[in-house]
N, C-alpha and C positions, 0 to 999 in steps of 0.2 A: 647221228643225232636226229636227223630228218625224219628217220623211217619209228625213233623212240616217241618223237611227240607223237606221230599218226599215230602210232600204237597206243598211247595214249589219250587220244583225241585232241590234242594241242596243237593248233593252231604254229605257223613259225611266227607268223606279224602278234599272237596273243604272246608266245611264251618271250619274243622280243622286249615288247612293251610295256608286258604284266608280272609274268615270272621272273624274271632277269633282273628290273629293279627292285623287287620285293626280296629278293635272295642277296641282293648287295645291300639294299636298307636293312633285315632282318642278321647279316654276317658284320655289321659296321655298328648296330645296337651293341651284339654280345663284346665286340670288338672292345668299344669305347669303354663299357660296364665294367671289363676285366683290367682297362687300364687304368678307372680310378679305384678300384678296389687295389690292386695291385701299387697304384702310390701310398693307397691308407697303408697296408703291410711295410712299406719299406719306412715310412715315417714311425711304424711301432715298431721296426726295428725285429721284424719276423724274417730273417732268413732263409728259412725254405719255404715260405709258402708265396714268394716275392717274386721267383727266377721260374717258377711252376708258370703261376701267372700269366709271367712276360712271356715264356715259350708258346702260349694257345695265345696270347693276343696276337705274338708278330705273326703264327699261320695261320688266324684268321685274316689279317687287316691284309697278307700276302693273296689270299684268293679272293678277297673283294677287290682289290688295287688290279689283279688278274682278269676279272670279270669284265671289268671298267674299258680296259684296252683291247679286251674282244668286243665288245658291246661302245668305242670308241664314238661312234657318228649318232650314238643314242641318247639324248640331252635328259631322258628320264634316271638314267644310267647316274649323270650327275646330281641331280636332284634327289636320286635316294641316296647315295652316298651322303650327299649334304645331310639328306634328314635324319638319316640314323647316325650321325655323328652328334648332332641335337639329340637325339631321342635317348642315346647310348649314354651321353651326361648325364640329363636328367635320370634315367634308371639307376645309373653308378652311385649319385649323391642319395637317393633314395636308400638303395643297398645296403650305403657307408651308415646313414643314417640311425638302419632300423639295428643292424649288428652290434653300434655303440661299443666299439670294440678300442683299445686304448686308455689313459690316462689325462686327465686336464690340469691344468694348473689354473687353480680360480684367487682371483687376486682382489683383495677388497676394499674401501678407504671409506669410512663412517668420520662424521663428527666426533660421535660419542660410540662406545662401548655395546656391545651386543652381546646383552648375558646370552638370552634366549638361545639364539645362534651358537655359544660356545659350549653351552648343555650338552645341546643339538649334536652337533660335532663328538664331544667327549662321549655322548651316549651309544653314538655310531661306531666311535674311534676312530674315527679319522685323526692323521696329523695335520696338526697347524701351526703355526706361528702368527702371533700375535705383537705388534711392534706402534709405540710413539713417534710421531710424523707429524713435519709440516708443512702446511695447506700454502693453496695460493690467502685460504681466509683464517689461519689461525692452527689451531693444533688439530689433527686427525689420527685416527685409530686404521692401523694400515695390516690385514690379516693376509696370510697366505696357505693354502691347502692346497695338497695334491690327490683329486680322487678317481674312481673309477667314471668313465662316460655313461655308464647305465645309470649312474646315482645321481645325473646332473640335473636333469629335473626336477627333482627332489628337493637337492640340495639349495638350488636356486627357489624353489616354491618359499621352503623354508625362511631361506636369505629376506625375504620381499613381504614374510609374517612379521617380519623384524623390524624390517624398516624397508618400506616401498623403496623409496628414494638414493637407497647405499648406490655406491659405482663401484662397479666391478668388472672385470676383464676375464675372458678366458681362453688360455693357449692350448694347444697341443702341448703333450709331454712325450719324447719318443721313448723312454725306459728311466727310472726309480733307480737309487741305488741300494736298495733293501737287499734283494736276491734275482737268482734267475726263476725263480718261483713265481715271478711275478709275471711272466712270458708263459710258462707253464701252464699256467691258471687260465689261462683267456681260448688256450685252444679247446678244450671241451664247450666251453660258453659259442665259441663261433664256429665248429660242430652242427652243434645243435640248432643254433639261431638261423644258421643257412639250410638244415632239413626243414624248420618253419615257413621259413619264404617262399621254399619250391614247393609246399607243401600249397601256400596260399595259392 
């Protein structure tokens, strides 16, 4: 190793200090990134692309936790480990974010009636249900849809033309019971949407 750095012109106290923790902070990024993409997949109920995943997260997070114990008396050592565990979050939720990949359940409670909104809906095709309920303040209009995450935007934009003020909630859906077409469908879209990313 000695005789690689000279070869390199690397210093042992630089590649100590400088290299070592940037190779464990830059191994504990892609680490964390892959394990919350890797919970988004198991929450949509993706199968293989879930245990793919986990297999490069645990021999990543194995040769940084490796690194750690060679490099043991090196406090920068912990501090990129710490940082890239932050940093790897952050990037992960980014990731989940922009891929929009999954189902939501949007859950909604008006006073009154929202034509607008049920057009809206109908002209999309989305399903919904539509149900009479009662308030802590009297009677309320209580809808429920299940749509794609790419369309939540949207639909929410839409939701807020209607009526600023509705309350609505939205969950995770992990699988529809329509078909398996519905798992089908989402792997060309996130294909695609992860050559974007790398692309940016």
């Amino acid at each position: 190793m000695q005789e690689l750095l000279e070869t390199l012109g690397i210093s042992q106290s630089l590649f100590d200090y400088l290299v070592m923790p940037l190779f464990i902070f830059l191994a504990r990024v892609v680490d964390v990134s892959i394990n919350t993409l890797r919970i988004m997949f198991v929450l949509n109920g993706k199968k293989t692309v879930a245990p793919v995943l986990g297999f490069f997260e645990a021999l990543i997070w194995l040769i940084a936790i490796g690194q750690i114990f060679q490099n043991i008396n090196n406090p920068l050592s912990y501090i990129a480990y710490a940082g890239g565990y932050a940093m790897g979050t952050y990037i992960g939720m980014v990731i989940e974010e922009r891929l929009a990949l999954g189902r939501v359940l949007v859950r909604i409670i008006t006073p009154e009636a929202l034509p607008e909104l049920v057009e809206f809906m109908k002209e999309k095709e989305y399903r919904f249900t539509s149900v009479g309920a009662e308030g802590r303040f009297g009677k309320v209009i209580l809808m429920f849809t299940v749509i794609k995450r790419e369309r939540l935007k949207e639909f929410i934009g839409k939701l807020r033309e209607s009526n600023e003020k509705a309350f609505y909630t939205i969950e995770s859906v992990k699988r529809v019971s329509e078909d398996d077409l519905n798992v089908m469908e989402d792997r060309p879209r996130f294909t695609t949407r992860l050559r974007n990313l790398i692309r940016k």
